[in-house]
VEXKE-571854 format. One record per residue (C-alpha): residue number from 1; residue in one letter; x, y, z. Coordinates in steps of 0.5 Angstrom, whole numbers, plus 500, padded with zeros to 3 digits. Layout:
<nodes>
+-----+---------+-----+-----+-----+
: num : residuo :  c1 :  c2 :  c3 :
+-----+---------+-----+-----+-----+
: NUM :       A :   X :   Y :   Z :
...
+-----+---------+-----+-----+-----+
</nodes>
This chain:
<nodes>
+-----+---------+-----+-----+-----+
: num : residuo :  c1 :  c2 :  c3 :
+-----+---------+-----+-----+-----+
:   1 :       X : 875 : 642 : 440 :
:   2 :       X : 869 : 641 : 436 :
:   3 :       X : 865 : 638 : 442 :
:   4 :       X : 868 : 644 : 447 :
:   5 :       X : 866 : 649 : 442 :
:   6 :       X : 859 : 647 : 441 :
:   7 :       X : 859 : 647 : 449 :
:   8 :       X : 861 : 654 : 449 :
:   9 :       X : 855 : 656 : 445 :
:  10 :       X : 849 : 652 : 449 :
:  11 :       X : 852 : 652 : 457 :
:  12 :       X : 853 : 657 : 462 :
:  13 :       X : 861 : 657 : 463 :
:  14 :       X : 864 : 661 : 467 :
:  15 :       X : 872 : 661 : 465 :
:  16 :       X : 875 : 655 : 460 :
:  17 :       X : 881 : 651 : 463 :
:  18 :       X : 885 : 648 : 458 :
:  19 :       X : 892 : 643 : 458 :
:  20 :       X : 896 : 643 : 452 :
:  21 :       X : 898 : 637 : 452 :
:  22 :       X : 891 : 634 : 450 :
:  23 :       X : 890 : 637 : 444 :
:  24 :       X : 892 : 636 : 438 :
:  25 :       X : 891 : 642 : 435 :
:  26 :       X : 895 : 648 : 435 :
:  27 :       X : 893 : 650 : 442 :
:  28 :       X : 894 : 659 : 441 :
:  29 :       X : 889 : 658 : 434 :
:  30 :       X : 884 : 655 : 440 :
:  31 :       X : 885 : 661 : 445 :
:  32 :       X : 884 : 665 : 440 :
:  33 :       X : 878 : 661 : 437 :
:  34 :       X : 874 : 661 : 444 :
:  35 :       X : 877 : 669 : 445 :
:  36 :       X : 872 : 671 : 438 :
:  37 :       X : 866 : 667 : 440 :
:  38 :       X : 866 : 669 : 447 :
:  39 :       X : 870 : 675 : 448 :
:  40 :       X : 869 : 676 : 456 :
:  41 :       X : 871 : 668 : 458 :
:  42 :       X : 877 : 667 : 462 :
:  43 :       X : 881 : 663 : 458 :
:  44 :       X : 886 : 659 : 464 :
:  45 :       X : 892 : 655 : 460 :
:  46 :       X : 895 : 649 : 463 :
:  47 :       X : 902 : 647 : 461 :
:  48 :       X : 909 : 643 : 463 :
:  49 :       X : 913 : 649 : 457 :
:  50 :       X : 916 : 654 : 461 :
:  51 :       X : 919 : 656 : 455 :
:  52 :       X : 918 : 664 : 454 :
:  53 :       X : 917 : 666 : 448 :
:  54 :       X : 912 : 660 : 448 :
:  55 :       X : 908 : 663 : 453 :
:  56 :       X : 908 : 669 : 451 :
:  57 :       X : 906 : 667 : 444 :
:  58 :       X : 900 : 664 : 449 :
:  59 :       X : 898 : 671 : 452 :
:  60 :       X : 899 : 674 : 445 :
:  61 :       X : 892 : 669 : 443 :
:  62 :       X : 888 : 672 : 449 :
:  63 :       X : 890 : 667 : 454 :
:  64 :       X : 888 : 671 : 461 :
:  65 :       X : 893 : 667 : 465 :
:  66 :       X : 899 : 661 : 465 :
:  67 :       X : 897 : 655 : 470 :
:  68 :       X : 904 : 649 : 472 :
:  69 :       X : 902 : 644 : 473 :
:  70 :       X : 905 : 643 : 479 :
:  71 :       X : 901 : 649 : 483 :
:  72 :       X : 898 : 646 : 490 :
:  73 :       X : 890 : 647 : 490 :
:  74 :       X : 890 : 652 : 494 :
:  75 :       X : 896 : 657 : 489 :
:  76 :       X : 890 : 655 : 483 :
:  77 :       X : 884 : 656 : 488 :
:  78 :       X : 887 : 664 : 489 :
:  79 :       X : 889 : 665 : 482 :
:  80 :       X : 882 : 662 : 479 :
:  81 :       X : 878 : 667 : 484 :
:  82 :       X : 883 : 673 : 482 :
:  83 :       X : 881 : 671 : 475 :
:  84 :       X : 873 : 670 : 476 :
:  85 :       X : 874 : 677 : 480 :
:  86 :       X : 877 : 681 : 475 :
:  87 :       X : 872 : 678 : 470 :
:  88 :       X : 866 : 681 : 473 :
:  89 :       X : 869 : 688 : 474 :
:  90 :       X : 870 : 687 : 466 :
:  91 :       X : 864 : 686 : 465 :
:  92 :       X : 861 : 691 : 471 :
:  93 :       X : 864 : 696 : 466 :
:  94 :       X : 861 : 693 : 459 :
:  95 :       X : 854 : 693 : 462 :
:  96 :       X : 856 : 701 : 464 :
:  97 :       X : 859 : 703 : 458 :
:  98 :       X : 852 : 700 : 454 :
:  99 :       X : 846 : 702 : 459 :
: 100 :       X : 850 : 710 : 459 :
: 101 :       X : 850 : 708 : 450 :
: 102 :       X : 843 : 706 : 451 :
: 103 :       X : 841 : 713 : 455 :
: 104 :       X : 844 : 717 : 449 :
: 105 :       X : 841 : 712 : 443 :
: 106 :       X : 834 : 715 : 448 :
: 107 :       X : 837 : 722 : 448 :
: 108 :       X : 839 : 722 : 441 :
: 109 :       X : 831 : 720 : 440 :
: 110 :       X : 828 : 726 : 444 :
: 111 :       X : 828 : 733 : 442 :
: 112 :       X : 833 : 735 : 447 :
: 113 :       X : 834 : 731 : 454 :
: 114 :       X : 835 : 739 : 458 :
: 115 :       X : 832 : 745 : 454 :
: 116 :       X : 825 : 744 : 457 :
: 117 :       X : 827 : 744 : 463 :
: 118 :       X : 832 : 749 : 463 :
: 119 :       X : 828 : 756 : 460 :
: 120 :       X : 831 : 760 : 465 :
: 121 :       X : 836 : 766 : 463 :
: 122 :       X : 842 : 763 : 466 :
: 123 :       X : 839 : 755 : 463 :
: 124 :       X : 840 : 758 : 456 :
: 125 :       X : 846 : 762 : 457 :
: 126 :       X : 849 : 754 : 458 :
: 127 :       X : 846 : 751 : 453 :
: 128 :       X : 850 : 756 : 448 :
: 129 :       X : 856 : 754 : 451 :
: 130 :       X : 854 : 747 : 449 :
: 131 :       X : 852 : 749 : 443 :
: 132 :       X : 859 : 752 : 442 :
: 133 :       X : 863 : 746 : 444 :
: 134 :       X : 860 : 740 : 441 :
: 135 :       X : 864 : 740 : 435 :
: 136 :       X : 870 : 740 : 438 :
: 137 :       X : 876 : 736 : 441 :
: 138 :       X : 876 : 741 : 447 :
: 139 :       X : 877 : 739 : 454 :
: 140 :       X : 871 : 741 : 457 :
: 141 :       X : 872 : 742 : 465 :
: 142 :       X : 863 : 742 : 468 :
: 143 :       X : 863 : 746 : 475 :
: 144 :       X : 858 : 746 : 480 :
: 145 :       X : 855 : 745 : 487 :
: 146 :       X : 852 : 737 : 487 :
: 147 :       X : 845 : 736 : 483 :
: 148 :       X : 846 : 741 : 478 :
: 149 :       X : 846 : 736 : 473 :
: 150 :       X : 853 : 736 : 471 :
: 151 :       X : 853 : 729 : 468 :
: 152 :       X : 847 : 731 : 464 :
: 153 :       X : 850 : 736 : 460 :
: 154 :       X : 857 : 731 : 460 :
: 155 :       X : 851 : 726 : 457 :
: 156 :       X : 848 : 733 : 453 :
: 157 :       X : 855 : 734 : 449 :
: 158 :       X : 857 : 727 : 448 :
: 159 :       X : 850 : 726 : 445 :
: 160 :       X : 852 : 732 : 440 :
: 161 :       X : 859 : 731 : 438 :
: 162 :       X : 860 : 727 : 432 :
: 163 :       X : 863 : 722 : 437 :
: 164 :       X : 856 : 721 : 439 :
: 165 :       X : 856 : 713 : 436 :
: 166 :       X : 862 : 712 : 440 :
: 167 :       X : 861 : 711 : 448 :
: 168 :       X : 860 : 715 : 454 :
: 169 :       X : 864 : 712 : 460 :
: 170 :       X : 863 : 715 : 467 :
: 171 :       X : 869 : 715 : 473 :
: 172 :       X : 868 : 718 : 479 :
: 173 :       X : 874 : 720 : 481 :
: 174 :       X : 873 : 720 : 489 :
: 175 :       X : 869 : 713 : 490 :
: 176 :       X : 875 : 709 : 487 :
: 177 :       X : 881 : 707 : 492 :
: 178 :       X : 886 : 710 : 492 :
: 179 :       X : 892 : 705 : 490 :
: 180 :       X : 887 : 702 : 485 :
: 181 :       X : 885 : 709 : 481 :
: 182 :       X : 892 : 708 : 476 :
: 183 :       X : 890 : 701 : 475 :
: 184 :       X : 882 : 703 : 473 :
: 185 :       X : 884 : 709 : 469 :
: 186 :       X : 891 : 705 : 465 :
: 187 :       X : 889 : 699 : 465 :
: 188 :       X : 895 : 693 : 468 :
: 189 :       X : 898 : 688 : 465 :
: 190 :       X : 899 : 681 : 467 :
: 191 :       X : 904 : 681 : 473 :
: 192 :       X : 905 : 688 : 475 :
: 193 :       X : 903 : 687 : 482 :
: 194 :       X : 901 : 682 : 487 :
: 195 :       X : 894 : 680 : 484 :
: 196 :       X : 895 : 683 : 477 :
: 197 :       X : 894 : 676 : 474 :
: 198 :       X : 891 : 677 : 467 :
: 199 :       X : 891 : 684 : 462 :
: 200 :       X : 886 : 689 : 464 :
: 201 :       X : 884 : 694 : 459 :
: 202 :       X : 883 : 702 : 463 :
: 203 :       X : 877 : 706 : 462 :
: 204 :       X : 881 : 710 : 457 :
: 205 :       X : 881 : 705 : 452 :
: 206 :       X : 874 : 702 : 454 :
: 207 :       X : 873 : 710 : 452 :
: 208 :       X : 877 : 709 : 445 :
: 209 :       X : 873 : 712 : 440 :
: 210 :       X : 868 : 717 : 444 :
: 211 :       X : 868 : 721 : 451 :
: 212 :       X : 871 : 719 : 457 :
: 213 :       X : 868 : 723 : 464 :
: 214 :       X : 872 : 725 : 469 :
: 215 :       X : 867 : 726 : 475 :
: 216 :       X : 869 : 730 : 482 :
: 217 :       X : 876 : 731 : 478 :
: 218 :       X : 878 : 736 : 484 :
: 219 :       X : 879 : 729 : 488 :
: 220 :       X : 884 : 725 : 482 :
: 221 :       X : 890 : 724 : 488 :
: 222 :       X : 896 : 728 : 486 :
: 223 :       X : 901 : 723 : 483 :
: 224 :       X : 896 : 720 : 478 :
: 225 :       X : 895 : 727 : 476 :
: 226 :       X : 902 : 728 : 473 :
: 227 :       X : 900 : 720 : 470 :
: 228 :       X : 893 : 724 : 468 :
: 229 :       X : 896 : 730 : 464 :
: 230 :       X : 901 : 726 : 460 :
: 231 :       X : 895 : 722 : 456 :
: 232 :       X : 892 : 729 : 455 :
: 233 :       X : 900 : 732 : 452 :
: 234 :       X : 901 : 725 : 449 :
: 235 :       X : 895 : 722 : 446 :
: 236 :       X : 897 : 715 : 449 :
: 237 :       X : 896 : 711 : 456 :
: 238 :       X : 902 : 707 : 459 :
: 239 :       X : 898 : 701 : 463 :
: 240 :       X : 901 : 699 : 470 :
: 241 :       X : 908 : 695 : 469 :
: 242 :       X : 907 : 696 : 460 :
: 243 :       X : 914 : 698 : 457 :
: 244 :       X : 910 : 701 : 451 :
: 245 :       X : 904 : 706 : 451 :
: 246 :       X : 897 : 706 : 446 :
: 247 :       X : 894 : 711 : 442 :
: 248 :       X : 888 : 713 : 444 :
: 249 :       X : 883 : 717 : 441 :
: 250 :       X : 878 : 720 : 447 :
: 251 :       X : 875 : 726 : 448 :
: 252 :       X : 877 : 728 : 456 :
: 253 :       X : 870 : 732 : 459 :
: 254 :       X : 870 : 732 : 467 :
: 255 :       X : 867 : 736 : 472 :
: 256 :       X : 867 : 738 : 479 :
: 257 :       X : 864 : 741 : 485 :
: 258 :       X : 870 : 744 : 488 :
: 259 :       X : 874 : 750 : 486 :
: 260 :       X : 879 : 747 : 483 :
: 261 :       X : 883 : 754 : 482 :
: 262 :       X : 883 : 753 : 490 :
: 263 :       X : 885 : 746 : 490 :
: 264 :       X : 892 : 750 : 485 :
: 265 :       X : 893 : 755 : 491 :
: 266 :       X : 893 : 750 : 496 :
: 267 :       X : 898 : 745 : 493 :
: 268 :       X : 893 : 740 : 492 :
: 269 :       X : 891 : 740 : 485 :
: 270 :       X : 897 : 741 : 479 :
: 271 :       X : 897 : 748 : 476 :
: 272 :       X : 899 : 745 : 469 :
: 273 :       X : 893 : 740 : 469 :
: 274 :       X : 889 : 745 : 471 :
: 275 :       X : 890 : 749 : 464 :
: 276 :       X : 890 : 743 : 460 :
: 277 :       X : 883 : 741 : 463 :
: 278 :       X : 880 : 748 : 463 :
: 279 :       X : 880 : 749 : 456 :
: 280 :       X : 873 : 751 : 457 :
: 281 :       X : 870 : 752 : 463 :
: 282 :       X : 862 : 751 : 463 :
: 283 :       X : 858 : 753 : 469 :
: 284 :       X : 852 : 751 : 472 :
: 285 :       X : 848 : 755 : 477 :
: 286 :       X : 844 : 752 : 482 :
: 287 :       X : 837 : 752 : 483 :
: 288 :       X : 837 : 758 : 488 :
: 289 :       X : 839 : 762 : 481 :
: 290 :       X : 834 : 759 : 477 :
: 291 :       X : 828 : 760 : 480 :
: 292 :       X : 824 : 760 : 475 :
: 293 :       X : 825 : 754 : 472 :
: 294 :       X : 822 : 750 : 479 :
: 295 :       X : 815 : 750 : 475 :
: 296 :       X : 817 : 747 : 468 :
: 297 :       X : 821 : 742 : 473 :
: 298 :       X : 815 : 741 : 478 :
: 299 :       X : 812 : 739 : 470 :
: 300 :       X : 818 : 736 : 468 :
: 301 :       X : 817 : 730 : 474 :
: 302 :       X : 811 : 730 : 475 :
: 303 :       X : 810 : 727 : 467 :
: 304 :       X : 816 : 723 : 468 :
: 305 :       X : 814 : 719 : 475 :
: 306 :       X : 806 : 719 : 473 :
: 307 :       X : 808 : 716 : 466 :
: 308 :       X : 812 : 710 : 470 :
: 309 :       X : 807 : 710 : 475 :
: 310 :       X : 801 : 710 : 470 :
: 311 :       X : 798 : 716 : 474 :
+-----+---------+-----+-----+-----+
</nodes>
């Protein structure tokens, strides 16, 4: 075990294969030990025991999946490239949640990410609502034509809150498949469908603690919007296939370039969790209505580009 640890620490593994039988020591102590050191590694455990309670004392540790020793080759081949897939989403999704952490960190350091370019009257009357809103635990629903900013203001909100420590996580509701959106939000335990192979952690928890972004809102599909209002009612996500749901402490923003008033009068969005999402609205005007505020942008770029070219 000694030898294994010092490994973890100098080379580059991509999951950990362990069989019980050759260790000595206490098998779930070593998973747990390799889940602390490494929180990310995929720990796949061999074992003769089809004992239950043995088993799950072994998914309790961390262990991402059981392996008998009699699988074939090509039964251990699928189930290692469905734990290696799952592990690069994971870490796809921590790389996210830190480089948006890193862009408040910035954010937090400037005067203000929007106010020089926003010195219009329909700008400031946004920023007003802004102001309103930071302290609170209200449900923000961000509407506006595409390239209006809506994800800067979600950034500007969160950086102001007192959840401003915690993280800003980001879900474009359109641009996950369909069958796999639930997953992504709720998270999975091992087993709950064909390729579930290990426990996934949804966005909602990875949001724990700070601000989770619905984008394009308007495009949730229907029945994992009853699934979506429950979290906002209750405070808890069920994982797919958990018998038990979590607590979860997230501040819910989303935003939309869809009438979501239309999307209720045509039967394609919830009128209850219409209600529970627009606790307040914020509009953003297109530029056409700003008009003014095209020169201090033209500065605005202008500085910024010239300063990572060097011109």
């Amino acid at each position: 075990p000694g030898h294994a640890m010092e490994m973890l620490r100098n080379a580059k593994i991509d999951l950990v294969l362990l069989e019980d039988e050759l260790f000595s020591v206490d098998i779930n102590q070593m998973v747990k030990e390799i889940k602390r050191r490494v929180p990310l590694m995929p720990v796949l455990v061999f074992s003769k025991n089809t004992d239950t309670a043995y088993q799950t004392g072994l998914m309790e540790a961390g262990a991402d999946d059981i392996l008998t020793t009699t699988l074939s080759a090509e039964e251990l081949q699928r189930r290692l490239q469905l734990v290696m897939r799952q592990r690069k989403q994971t870490q796809a999704l921590v790389q996210r949640t830190q480089n948006l952490q890193s862009i408040n960190n910035l954010a937090r350091r400037m005067h203000s990410a929007i106010e020089p370019i926003g010195q219009s009257t329909a700008m400031r009357d946004v920023l007003r609502q802004v102001n309103k809103v930071t302290d609170t635990r209200a449900t923000v629903c961000i509407e506006g034509e595409t390239g209006t900013g809506k994800e800067l203001i979600a950034q500007e909100i969160h950086n102001r809150s007192p959840r401003s420590k915690g993280p800003l996580v980001t879900v474009n509701c359109g641009a996950i498949p369909e069958n796999l959106i639930e997953s992504e939000l709720f998270g999975h335990v091992k087993g709950a469908f064909t390729d579930a192979v290990s426990n996934h952690k949804g966005l909602f928890q990875a949001a724990d603690g700070g601000t989770l972004l619905l984008d394009e809102i308007g495009e949730l599909p229907f029945d994992v919007q009853a699934k979506l209002l429950r979290v906002l009612q209750e405070g808890e996500v069920r994982a797919v296939g958990a018998t038990q749901p979590r607590k979860v402490d997230v501040r819910i923003l989303c935003a939309t370039n869809r009438s979501l008033e239309k999307e209720v009068a045509e039967g394609r969005f919830r009128q209850d969790l219409y209600y529970r999402l627009k606790v307040y609205p914020i509009r953003l005007p297109p530029l056409r209505e700003r008009r003014e505020d095209i020169p201090a942008l033209f500065e605005h770029f202008l500085r910024k580009y010239g300063s990572e070219m060097k011109k």
